[in-house]
C-alpha positions as CSV (number, residue, x, y, z in Angstrom):
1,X,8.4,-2.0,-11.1
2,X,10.7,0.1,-8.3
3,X,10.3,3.6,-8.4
4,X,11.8,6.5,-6.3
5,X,11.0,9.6,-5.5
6,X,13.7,12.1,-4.2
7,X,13.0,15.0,-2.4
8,X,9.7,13.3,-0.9
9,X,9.2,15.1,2.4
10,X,9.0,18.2,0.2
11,X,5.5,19.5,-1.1
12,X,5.9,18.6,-4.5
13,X,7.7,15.1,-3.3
14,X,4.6,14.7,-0.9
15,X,1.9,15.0,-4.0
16,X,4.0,12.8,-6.3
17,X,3.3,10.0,-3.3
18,X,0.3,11.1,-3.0
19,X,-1.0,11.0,-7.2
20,X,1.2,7.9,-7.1
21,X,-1.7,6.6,-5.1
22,X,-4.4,7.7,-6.4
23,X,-3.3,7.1,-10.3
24,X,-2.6,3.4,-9.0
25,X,0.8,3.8,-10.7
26,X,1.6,0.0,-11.8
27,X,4.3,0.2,-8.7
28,X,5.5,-2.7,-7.2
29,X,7.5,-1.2,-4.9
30,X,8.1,2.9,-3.9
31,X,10.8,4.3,-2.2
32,X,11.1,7.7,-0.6
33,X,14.4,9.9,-1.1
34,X,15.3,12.7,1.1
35,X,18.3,14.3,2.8
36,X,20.2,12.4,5.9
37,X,18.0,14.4,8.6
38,X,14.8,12.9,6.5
39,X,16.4,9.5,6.8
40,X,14.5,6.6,8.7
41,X,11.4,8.7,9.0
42,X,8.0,7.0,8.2
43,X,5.7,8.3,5.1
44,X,2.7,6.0,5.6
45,X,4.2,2.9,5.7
46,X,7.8,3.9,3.8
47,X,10.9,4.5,5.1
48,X,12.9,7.4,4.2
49,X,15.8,6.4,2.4
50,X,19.1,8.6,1.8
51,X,21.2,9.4,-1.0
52,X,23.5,6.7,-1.7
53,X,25.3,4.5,-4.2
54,X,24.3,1.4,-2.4
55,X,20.7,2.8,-1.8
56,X,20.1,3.7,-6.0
57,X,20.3,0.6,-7.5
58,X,17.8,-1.7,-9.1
59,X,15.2,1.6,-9.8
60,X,12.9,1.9,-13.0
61,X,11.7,5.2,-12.6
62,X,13.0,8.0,-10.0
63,X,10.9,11.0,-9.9
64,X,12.8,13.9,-8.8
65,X,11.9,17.4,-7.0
66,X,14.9,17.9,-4.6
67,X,15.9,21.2,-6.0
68,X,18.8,21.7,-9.2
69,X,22.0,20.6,-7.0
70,X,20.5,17.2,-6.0
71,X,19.2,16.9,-9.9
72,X,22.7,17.6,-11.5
73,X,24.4,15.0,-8.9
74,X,22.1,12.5,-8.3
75,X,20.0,11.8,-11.8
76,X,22.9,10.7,-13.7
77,X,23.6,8.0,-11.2
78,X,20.4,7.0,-11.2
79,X,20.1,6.7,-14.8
80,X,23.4,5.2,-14.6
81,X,22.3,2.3,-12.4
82,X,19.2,2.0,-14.7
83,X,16.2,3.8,-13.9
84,X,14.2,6.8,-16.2
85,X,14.7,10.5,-14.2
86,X,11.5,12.7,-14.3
87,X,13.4,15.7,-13.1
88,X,11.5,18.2,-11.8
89,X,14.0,21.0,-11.3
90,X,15.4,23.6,-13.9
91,X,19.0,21.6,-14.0
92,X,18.1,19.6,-17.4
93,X,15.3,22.2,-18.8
94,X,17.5,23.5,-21.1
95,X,20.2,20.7,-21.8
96,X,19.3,20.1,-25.7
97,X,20.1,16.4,-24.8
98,X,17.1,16.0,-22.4
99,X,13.5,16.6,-23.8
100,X,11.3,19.3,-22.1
101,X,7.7,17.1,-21.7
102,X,4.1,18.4,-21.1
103,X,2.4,15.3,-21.7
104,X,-0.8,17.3,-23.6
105,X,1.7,19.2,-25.3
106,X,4.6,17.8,-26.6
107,X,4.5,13.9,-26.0
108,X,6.3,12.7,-28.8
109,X,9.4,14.5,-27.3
110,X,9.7,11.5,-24.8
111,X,10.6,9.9,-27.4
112,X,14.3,11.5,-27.3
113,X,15.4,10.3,-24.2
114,X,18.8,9.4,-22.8
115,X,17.9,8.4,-19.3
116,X,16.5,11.9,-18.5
117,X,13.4,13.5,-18.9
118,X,12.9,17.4,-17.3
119,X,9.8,18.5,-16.0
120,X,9.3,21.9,-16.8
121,X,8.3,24.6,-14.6
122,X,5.1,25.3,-13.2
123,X,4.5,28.8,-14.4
124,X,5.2,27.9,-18.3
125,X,3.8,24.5,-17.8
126,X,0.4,25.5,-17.2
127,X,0.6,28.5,-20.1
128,X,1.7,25.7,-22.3
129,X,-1.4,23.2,-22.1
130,X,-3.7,27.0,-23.2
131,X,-1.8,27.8,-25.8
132,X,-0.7,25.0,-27.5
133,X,-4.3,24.2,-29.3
134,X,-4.0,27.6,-30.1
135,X,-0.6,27.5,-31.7
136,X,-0.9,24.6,-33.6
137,X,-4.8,26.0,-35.3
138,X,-3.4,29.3,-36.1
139,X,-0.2,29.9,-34.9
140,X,1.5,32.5,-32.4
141,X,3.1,35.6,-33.4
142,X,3.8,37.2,-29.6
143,X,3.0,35.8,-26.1
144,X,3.3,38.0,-23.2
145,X,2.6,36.6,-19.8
146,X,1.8,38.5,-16.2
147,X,1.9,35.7,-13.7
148,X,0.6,36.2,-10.3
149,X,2.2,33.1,-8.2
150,X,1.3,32.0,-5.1
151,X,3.6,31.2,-2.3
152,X,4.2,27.0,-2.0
153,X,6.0,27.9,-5.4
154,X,9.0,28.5,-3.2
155,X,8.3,26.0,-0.7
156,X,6.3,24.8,3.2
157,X,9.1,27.8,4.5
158,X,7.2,30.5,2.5
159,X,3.4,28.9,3.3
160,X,4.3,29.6,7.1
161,X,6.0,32.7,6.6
162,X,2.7,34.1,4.9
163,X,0.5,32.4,7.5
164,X,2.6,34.1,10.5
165,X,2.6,37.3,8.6
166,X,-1.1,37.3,8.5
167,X,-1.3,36.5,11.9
168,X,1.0,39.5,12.8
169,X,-0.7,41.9,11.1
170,X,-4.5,40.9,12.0
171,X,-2.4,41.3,15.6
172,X,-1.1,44.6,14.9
173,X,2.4,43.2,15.5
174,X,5.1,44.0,13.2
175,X,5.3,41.2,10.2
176,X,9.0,39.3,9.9
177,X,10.4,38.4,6.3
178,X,13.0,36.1,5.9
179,X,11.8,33.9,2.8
180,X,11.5,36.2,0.6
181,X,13.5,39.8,0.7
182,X,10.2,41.7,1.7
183,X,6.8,41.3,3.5
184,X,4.6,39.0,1.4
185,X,1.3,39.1,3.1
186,X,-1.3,42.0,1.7
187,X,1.6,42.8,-0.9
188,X,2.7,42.0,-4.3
189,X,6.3,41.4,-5.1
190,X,7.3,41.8,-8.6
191,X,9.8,39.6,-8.2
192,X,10.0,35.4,-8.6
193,X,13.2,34.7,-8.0
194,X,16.4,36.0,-8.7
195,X,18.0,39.0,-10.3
196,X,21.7,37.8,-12.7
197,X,24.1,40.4,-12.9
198,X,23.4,43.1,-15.7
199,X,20.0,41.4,-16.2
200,X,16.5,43.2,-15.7
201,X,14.6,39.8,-16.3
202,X,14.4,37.1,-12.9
203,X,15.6,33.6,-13.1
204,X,11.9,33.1,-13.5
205,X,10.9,34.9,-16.3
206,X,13.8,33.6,-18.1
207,X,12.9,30.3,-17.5
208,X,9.1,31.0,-18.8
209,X,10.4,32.5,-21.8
210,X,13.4,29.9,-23.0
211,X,11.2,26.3,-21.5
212,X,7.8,28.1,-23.5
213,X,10.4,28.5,-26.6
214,X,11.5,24.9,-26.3
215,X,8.2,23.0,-25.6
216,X,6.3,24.4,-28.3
217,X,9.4,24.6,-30.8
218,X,8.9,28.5,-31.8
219,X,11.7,29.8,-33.5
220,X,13.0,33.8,-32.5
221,X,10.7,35.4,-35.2
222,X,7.8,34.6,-32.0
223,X,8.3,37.4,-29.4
224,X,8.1,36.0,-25.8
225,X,7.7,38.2,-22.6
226,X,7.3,37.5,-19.1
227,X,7.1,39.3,-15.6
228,X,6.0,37.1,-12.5
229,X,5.1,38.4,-9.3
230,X,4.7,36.8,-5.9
231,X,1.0,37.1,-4.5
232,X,-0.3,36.1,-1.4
233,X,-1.9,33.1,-2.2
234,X,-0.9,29.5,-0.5
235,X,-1.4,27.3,-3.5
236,X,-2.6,28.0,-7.5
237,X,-0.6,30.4,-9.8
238,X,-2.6,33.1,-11.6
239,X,-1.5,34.1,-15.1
240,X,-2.9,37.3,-17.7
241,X,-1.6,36.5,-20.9
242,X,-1.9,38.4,-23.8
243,X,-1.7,36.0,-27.5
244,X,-1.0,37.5,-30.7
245,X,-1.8,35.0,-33.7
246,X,-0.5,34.7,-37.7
247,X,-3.8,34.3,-38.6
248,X,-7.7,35.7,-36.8
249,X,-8.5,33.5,-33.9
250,X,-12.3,35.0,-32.5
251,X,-12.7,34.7,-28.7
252,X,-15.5,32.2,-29.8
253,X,-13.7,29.7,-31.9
254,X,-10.8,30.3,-29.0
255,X,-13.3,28.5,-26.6
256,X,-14.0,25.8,-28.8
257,X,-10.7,25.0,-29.6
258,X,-9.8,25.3,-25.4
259,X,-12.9,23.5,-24.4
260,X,-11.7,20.8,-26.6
261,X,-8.2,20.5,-25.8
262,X,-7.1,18.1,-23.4
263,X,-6.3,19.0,-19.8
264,X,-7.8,22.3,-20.2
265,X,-11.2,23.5,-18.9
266,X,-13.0,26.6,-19.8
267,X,-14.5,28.9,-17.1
268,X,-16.0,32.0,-18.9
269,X,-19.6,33.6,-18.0
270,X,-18.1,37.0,-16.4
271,X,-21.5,38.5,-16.4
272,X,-22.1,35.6,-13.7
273,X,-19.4,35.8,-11.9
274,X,-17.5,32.9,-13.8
275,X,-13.5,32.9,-14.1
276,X,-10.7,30.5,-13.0
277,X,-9.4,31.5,-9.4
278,X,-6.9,30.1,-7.7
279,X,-8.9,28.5,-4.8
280,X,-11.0,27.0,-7.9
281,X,-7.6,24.7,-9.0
282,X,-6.4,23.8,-5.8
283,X,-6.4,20.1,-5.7
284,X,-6.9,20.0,-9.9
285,X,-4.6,18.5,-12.4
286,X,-6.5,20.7,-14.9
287,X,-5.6,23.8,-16.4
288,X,-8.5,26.6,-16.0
289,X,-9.2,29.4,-18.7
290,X,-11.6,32.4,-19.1
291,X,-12.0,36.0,-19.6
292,X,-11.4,35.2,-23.2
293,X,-11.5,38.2,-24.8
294,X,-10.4,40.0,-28.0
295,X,-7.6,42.7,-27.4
296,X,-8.7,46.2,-28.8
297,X,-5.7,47.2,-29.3
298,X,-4.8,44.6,-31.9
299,X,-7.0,42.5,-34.2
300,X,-5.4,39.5,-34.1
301,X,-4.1,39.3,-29.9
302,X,-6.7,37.7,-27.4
303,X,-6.2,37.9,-23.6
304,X,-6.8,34.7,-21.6
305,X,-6.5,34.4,-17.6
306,X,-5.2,31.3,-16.8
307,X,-4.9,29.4,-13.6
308,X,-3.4,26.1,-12.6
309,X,-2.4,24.6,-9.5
310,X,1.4,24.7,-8.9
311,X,1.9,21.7,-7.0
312,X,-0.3,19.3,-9.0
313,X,-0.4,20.1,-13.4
314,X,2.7,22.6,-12.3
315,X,4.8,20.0,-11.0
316,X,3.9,16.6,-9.7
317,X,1.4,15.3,-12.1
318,X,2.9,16.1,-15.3
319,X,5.6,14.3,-13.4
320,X,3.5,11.1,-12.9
321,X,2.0,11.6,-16.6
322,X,5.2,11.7,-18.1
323,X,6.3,8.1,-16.2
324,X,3.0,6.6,-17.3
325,X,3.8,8.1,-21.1
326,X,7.0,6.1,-20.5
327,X,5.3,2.7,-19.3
328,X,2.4,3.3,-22.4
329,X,5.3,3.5,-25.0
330,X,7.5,1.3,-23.6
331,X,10.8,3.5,-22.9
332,X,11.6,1.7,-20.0
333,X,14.7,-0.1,-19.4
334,X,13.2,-3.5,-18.2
């Protein structure tokens, strides 16, 4: 079995290689995609390949996480020339022709592939895995999410741009932004990507809202409501999510049915200091919930912090789950 994996010198690119490894993928053979400057460069002992039709062919799997443009060029001709696309970016998310997989979630959606499979992104991703043991015991009624999202969301360029910011400051020189449109370090930005025209609601928060639609099949009568915000945090996105349920859920029974649930683990002794944090998921392909609670203001809503790390569950491992989902229900083209 050949696989690729485009956009590899990124940080999402870098743990697919990496989980590849450590999964011991049934890989023959793995190839590493990047851009022309990438090309030739050595990733252990792989060479950097570029983007070409002669360079393409004879792949069973490409995993992809090279941003939408690549995606919507480049996955097609892959699939073309024969291989399954894990797509990692928001370019197929939405395409009712390409299934939208969280391997805990929804895997039966695999199922419904035409060469493509999307990967969906890491805030809703990790929401997902919590509440879909919830959903499918009693049901959802209203989600609203508060996600607090840590910087390698955008990329290595905003890692170093909050590590030199610190530095300024603790310097008492005067912080430079260029990543993002204001200081990140010791702020908050309420704001995770972009602003459309005419449209109060971020690229991001529209993604959460239509991908957690989609996964989890809920029809419009279930309100969904996001608002993300940048924190500075290197790795790990934070999320306060407030569940309303058709029918009583207690905080106690919620535990149960998390703790049970797979790729989920519960962190909840408050009293002792006990919650998910961010630096807790680093380096975790589970998701981590506490500070179950039952809302006051409403007797069937329960708030649930949940945090994930962005670059493993979020992104690259769901990726590699999905191609082993794949191999285990033989969706391959070989």
């Amino acid at each position: 079995m050949r696989v690729a994996v485009v956009g590899a010198t990124g940080a999402v690119g870098t743990s697919m290689l990496a989980l590849l490894e450590k999964r011991r993928f049934p890989a023959g053979e793995i190839v590493p995609f990047a851009s022309e400057r990438s090309a030739g460069k050595q990733i252990g002992d792989m060479t950097v390949q570029p983007l070409r039709d002669d360079t393409i062919e004879g792949f069973d799997v490409a995993l992809f996480s090279a941003g939408g443009g690549i995606s919507r060029e480049w996955a097609p001709r892959f699939a073309a020339a024969g291989a399954i696309v894990v797509d990692n970016s928001s370019a197929w998310r939405m395409d009712p022709e390409v299934p939208l997989v969280v391997t805990e979630v929804n895997p039966d959606a695999v199922e419904d592939h035409s060469g493509i499979v999307a990967n969906p992104n890491c805030t809703t991703m990790q929401m997902v895995v919590a509440l879909a043991p919830i959903h499918q015991a009693v049901g959802l009624e209203r989600v609203i999410l508060s996600s607090y999202q840590s910087v390698s969301g955008t990329g290595r360029q905003a890692v170093e741009e909050l590590r030199a910011q610190t530095a300024d400051i603790l310097a008492g020189r005067q912080p430079k932004a260029s990543v993002y449109p204001h200081q990140v370090a010791f702020n908050v930005l309420p704001q995770v990507e972009t602003f459309k025209d005419g449209d109060d609601y971020t690229t991001e928060e529209r993604k959460v809202m239509a991908e957690t639609r989609k996964i989890l099949g809920l029809g419009e009568e279930v309100g969904v409501t996001a608002t993300c915000a940048r924190v500075p945090v290197i790795t790990g996105h934070s999320e306060s999510v407030n569940v309303q349920t058709r029918e009583d859920l207690s905080p106690e029974r919620c535990r149960e049915l998390l703790a049970q649930a797979p790729g989920v683990v519960v962190i909840d002794s408050p009293g002792d200091g006990l919650y998910p944090m961010a630096i807790d998921a680093a380096g975790l392909d589970e998701v981590l919930v506490g500070r179950i609670r039952r809302d006051p203001s409403h007797e069937r809503c329960l708030n649930l912090w949940i945090v994930g790390d962005n670059l493993r569950k979020g992104a690259a491992t769901n990726a590699v789950q999905v191609a082993e989902l794949l191999i285990e229900r033989n969706l391959l083209r070989v």
